[in-house]
C-alpha positions in Angstrom: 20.0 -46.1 73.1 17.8 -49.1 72.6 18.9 -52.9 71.4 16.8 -55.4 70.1 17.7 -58.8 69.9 15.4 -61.8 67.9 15.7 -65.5 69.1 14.6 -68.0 66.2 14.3 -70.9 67.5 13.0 -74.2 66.5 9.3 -73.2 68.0 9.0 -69.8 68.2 10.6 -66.9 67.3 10.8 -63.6 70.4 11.6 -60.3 70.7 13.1 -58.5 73.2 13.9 -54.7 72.6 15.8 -53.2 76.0 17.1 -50.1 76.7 20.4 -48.6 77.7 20.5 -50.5 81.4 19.5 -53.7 79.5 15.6 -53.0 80.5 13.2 -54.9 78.8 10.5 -51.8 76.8 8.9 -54.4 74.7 9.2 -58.5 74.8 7.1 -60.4 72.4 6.6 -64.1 71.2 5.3 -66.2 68.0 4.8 -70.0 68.2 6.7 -70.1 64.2 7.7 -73.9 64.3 10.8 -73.7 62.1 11.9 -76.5 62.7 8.6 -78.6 61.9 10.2 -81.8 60.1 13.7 -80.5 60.0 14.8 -83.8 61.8 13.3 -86.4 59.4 14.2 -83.9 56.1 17.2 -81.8 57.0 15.6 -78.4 55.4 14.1 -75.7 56.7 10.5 -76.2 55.2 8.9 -73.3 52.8 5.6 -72.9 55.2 7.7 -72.9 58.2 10.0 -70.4 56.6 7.2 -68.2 55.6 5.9 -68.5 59.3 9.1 -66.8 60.5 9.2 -64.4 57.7 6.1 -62.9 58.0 7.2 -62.6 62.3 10.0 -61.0 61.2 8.4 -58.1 59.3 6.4 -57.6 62.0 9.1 -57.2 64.5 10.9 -54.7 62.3 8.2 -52.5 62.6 8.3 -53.0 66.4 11.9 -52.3 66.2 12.1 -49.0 64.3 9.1 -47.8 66.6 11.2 -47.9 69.6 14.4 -46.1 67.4 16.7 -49.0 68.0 20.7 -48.4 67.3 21.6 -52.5 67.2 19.8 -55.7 66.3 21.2 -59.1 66.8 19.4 -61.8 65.3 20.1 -65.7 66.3 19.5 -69.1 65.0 19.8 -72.3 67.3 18.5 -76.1 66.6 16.3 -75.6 63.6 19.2 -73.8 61.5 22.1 -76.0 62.8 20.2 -79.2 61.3 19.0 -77.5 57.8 20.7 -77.6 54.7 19.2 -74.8 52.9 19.4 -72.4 56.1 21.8 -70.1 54.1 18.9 -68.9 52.0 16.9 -68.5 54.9 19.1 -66.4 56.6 18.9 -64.0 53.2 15.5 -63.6 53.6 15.9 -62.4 57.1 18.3 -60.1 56.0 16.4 -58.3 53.6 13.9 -57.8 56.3 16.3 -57.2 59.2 19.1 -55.2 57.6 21.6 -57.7 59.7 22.5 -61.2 59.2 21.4 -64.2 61.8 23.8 -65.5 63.0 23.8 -69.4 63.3 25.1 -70.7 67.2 26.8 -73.5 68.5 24.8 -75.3 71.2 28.0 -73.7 73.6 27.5 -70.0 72.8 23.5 -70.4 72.9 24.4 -72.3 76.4 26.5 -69.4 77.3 24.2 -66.0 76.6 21.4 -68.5 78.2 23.3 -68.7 81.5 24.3 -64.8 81.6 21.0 -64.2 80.9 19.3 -65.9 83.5 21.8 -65.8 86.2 21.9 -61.6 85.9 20.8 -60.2 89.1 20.9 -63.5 91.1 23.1 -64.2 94.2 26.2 -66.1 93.7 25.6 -67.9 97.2 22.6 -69.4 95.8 25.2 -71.5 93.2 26.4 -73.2 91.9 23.9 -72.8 89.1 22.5 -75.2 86.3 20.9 -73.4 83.9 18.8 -75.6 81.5 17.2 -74.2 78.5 14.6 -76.6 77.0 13.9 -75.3 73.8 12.0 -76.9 70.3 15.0 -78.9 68.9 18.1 -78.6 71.6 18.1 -78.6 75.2 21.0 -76.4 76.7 22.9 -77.5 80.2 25.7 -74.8 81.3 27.0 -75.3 85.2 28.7 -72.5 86.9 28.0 -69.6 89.4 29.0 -66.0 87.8 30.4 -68.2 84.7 29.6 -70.9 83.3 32.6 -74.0 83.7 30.5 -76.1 81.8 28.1 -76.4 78.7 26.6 -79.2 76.9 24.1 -78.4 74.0 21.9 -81.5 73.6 19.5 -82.9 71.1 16.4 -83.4 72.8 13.6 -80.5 73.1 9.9 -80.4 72.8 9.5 -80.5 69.4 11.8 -83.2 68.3 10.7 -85.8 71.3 6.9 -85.5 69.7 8.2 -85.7 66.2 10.3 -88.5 67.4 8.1 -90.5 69.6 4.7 -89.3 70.8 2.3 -90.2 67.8 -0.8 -91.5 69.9 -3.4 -88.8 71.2 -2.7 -89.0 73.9 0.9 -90.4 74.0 0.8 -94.1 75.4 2.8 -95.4 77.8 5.1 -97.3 75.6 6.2 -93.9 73.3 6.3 -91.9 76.9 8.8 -94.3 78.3 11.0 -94.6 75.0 11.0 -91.3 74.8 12.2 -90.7 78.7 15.3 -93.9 78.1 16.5 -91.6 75.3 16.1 -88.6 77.4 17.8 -90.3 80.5 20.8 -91.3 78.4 21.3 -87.5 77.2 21.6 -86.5 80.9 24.1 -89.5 81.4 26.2 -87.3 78.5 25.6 -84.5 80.6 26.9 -85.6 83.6 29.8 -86.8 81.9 30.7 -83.8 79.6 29.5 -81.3 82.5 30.3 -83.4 85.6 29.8 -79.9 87.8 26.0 -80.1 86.8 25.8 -82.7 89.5 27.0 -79.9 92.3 24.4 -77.5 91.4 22.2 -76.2 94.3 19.6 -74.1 92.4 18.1 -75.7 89.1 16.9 -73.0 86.9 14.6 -73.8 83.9 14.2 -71.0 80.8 12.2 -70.9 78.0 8.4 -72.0 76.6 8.2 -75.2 77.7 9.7 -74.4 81.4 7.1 -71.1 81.6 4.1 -72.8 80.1 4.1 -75.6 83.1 4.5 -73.1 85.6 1.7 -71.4 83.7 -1.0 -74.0 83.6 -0.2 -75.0 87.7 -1.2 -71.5 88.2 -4.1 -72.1 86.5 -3.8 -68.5 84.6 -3.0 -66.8 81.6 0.3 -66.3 81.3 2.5 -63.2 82.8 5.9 -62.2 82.6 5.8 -61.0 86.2 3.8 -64.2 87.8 6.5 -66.5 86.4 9.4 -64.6 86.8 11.4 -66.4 89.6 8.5 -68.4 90.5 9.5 -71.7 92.6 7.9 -74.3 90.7 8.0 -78.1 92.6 9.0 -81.0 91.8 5.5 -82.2 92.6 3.6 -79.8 90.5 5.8 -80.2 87.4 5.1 -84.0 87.7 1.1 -83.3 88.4 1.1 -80.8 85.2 3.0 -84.0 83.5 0.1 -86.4 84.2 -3.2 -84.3 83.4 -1.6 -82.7 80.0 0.2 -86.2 78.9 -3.2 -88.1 79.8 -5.5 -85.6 77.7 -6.2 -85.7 74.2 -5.3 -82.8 72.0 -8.7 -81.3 71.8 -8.7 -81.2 75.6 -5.6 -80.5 76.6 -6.0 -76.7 74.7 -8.6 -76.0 77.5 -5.9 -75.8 80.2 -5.2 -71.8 81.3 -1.8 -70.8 80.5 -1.5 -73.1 77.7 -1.1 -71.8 74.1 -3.2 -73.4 71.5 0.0 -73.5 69.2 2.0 -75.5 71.9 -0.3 -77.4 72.8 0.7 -80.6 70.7 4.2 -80.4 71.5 4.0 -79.0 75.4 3.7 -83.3 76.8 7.6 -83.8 74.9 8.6 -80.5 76.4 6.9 -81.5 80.0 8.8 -84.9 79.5 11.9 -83.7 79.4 11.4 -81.3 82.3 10.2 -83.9 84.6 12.9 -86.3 83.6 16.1 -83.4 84.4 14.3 -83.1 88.0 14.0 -87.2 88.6 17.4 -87.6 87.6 19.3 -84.8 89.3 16.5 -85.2 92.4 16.1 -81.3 91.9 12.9 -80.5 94.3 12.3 -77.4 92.2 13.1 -75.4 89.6 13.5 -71.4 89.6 11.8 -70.3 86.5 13.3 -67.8 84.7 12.3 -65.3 82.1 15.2 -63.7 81.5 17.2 -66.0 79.0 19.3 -66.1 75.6 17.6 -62.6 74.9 18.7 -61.1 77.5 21.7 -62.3 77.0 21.9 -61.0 73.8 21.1 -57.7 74.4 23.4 -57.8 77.2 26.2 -58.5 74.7 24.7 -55.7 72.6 25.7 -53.1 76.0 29.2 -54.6 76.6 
């Protein structure tokens, strides 16, 4: 029996269809950017919406190629801050056949952490898994569950929206944005006070990938980033050249998608600021995330 399960998120919307074991036959991604302007108008815009729509028809016809029984469909950041998401969500139905459903930052935190920890050695915990996605960054603490969880709203989307307007982003917006970035991880600490115990730092989604990506200096591969050790020091040097480039420039870097490419310096920002302040030395990046946490769920 095959799953699927869809991830819309506030940049991109993915695909993973798995099969009975939880296997991945067929993983996809589309930069959508949902949540373009959600935080300054609190709806869901109609070109964004379209975006996602036209994705989702797309992936349907992936879907019923590979016969699958069960579809689970979430929304995260983008959806939690709309107003109109309700009608989005009907849309998506009509295509999909099955409703999304809207997460709190805790469960999204929760299928992240199952995902990514699946398969790994509980000595090498206690874990934080961080999830730095468009709109939210996920922090869940634990080892083979998570004993803490704090949803956060800082990602790579809304620290660009919010403070990097220059091309490229001058020193002043970089530092504003990193105070407000610090003072989430003070929350974090607080809420989640076992994320300071972690011994193995694991970073999911674009942002996370796409760094390790461009410091390999290659397009980008599921199996070449899978469980690679990326450094402190490299995150920091991919920091400096993409956040000193210009836009028109900083597409040019190997590994780095056009369509992230204006909002990949926020997403690097926050990255670089997690491993400062926990004085992580490197982060295990990790494919395997709220998909496969999903389908996982889909198999219990």
């Amino acid at each position: 029996m095959n799953v699927a399960a869809i991830d819309c998120g506030t940049n991109s919307t993915r695909l993973l269809v798995a099969d009975h074991a939880g296997r991945a036959v067929d993983r996809r991604m589309t930069i959508t950017r949902l949540g373009e302007g959600v935080d300054a108008s609190g709806r869901l815009g109609a070109q964004a919406i379209d975006r996602v729509l036209d994705v989702l028809r797309e992936y349907k016809e992936v879907i019923d190629r590979h016969d699958v029984k069960r579809i689970r469909m979430a929304a995260t950041s983008a959806a939690r801050d709309a107003s109109n998401r309700d009608g989005f969500f009907d849309a998506c139905e009509q295509i999909l056949g099955v409703r999304p459903e809207l997460l709190s930052g805790d469960e999204e935190g929760r299928l992240s952490f199952r995902g990514a920890t699946t398969g790994l050695d509980p000595s090498e915990g206690p874990f934080l898994v961080v999830d730095i996605g468009g709109g939210s960054t996920e922090f869940v603490a634990g080892t083979t569950e998570p004993d803490g969880v704090l949803s956060v709203d800082i990602g790579c989307v809304r620290v660009t929206e919010k403070f990097l307007h220059s091309d490229p982003p001058d020193a002043g917006e970089l530092s504003d944005a990193m105070v407000v970035i610090r003072q989430h991880l003070d929350d974090v600490v607080r809420e989640v006070p076992s994320s300071l115990e972690a011994r193995r730092f694991i970073g999911l989604a674009g942002t996370v990938t796409t760094i390790a990506t461009v410091e390999l200096g290659v397009p980008y591969n599921d199996e070449q980033v899978h469980h690679l050790l990326l450094t402190k020091d490299a995150a920091e040097d991919v920091f400096r050249t993409l956040a000193t480039e210009r836009l028109r420039d900083r597409v040019h870097n190997p590994g780095l998608e056009r369509e992230r490419a204006d909002v990949i310096v926020g997403g690097a920002l926050v990255l670089v600021t997690i491993m400062r302040y926990f004085d992580f030395a490197e982060c295990l990046v990790s494919v395997s995330d709220i998909l496969d946490g999903l389908v996982l769920s889909l198999l219990d």
